[in-house]
C-alpha positions in Angstrom: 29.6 -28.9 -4.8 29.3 -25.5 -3.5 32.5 -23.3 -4.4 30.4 -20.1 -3.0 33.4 -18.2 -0.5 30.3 -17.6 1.5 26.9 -19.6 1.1 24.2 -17.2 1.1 26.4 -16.0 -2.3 24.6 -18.9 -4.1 21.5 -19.7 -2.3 18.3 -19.9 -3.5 15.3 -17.4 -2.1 13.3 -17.6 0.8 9.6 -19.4 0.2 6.2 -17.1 0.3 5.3 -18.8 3.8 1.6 -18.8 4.9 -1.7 -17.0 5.2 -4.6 -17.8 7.0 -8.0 -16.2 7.4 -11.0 -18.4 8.8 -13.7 -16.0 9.8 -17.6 -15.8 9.7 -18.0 -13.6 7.1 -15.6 -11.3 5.1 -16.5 -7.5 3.6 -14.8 -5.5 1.0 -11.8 -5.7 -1.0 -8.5 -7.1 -0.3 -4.8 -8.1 -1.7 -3.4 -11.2 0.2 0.5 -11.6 -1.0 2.6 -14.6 -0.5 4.9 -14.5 -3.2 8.6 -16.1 -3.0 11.6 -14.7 -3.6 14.7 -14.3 -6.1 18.1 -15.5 -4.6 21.0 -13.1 -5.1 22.2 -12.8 -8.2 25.7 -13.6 -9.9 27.5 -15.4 -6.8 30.8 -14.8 -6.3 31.8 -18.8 -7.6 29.4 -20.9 -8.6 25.9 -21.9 -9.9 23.1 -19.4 -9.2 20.6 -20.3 -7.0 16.6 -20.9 -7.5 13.5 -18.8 -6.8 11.9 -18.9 -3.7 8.2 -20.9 -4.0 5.3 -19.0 -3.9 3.6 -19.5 -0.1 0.2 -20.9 0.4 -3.0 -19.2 1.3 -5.9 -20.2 3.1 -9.1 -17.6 3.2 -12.3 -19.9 4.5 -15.6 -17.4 5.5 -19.4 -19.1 6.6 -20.9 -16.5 3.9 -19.7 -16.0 0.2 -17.1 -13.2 -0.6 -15.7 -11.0 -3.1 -13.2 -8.6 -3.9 -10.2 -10.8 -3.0 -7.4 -10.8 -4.7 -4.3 -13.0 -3.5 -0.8 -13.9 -5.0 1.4 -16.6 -4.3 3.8 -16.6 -7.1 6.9 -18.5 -7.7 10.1 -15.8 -7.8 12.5 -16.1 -10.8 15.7 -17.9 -10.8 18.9 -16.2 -10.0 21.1 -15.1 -12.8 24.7 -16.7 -13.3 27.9 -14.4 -13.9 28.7 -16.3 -17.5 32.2 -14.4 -17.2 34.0 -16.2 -14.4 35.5 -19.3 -15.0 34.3 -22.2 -14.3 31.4 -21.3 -16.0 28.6 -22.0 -13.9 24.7 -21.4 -14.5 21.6 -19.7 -12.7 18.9 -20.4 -10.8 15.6 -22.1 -11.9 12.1 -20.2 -11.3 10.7 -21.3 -8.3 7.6 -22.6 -8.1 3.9 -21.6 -7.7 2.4 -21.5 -4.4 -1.3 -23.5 -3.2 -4.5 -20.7 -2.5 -7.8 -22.7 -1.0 -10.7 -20.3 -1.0 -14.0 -20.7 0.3 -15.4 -18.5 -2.4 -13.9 -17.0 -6.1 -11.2 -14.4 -6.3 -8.9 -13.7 -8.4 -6.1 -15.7 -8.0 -1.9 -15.8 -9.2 -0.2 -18.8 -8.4 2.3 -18.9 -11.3 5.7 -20.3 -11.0 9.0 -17.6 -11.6 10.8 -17.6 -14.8 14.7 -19.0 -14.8 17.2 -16.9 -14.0 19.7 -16.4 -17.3 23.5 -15.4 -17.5 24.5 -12.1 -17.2 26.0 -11.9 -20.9 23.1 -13.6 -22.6 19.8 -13.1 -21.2 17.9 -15.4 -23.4 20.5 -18.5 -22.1 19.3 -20.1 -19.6 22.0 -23.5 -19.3 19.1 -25.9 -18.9 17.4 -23.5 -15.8 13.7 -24.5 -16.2 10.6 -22.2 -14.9 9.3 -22.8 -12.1 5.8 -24.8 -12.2 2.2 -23.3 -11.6 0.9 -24.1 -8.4 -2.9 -24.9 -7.3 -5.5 -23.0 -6.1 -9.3 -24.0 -5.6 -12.3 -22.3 -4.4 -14.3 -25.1 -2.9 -12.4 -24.7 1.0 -15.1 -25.1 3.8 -15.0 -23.6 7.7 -14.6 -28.1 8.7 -11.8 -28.4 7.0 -9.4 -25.8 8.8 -9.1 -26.4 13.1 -11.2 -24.1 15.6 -14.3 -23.2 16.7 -17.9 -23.5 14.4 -19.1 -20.1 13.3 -22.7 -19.7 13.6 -24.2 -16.4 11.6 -25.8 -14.4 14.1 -28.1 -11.0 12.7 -27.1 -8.0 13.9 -29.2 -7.1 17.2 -32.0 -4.2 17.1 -30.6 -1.5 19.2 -32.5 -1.0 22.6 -36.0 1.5 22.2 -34.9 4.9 23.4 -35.6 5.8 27.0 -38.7 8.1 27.1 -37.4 12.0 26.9 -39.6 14.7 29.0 -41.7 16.8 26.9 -39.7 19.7 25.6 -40.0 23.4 28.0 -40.9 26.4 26.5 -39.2 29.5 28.6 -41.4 32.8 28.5 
């Protein structure tokens, strides 16, 4: 039962949505972020809500990669006002979010800590962490929709016109 006076006072946070890169080839370094979110903390009358999820990313190149780093974390729990009565508890730690890569990066998809009352942080009233999500590097172009991407070289530039020989003035 949600004794909230308004319910966004104890609801839980928004998810890390979605990111997704399918391209031929990739170059340099990068951060890719999809992390959820904590809910607000001590609602006005009741329980605390949970952590947002972390999202899911998809990063799927024809040639090998590096440099990539990408987060999709699981937010922590709200914390619970332990003061007003009925006693109600936080949030749980949302959980961690799904990253599919074509190649290795370095990857967080842990899932957020439970939130704790706000006159014991190390009491949590049950309020579990959120679990670690999955991530794999073994993605291929097939298994996302759209067009094949076929490696093309780089084309030679075009021979330079031939100039007129150079006039000397007397």
């Amino acid at each position: 039962m949600n004794n909230a006076v308004t319910v966004s006072a104890s609801s839980g946070g928004p998810g890390g949505g979605m990111i997704l890169v399918r391209a031929c080839s990739l170059s340099g370094s990068a951060t890719f972020s999809a992390n959820g979110m904590p809910g607000p903390d001590q609602p006005v009358n009741d329980g605390a809500g949970g952590g947002g999820a972390g999202g899911s990313v998809l990063v799927a190149a024809n040639l090998p990669f590096a440099g990539l780093t990408v987060n999709a974390m699981g937010a922590r729990g709200a914390n619970a006002n332990y003061t007003s009565f009925p006693e109600h508890g936080p949030g749980g730690g949302g959980g961690g979010g799904a990253v599919l890569l074509s190649s290795a990066g370095t990857v967080n998809v842990n899932g957020g800590p439970p939130g704790y009352t706000t006159t014991n942080t190390t009491d949590f009233w049950g309020a579990q962490p959120g679990q670690t999500g999955l991530s794999t590097a073994s993605l291929t172009l097939s298994q996302i929709p759209g067009p094949s991407f076929v490696p093309v070289a780089a084309p030679h530039p075009p021979p330079l016109p031939p100039q007129p020989p150079a006039r000397h003035q007397p």
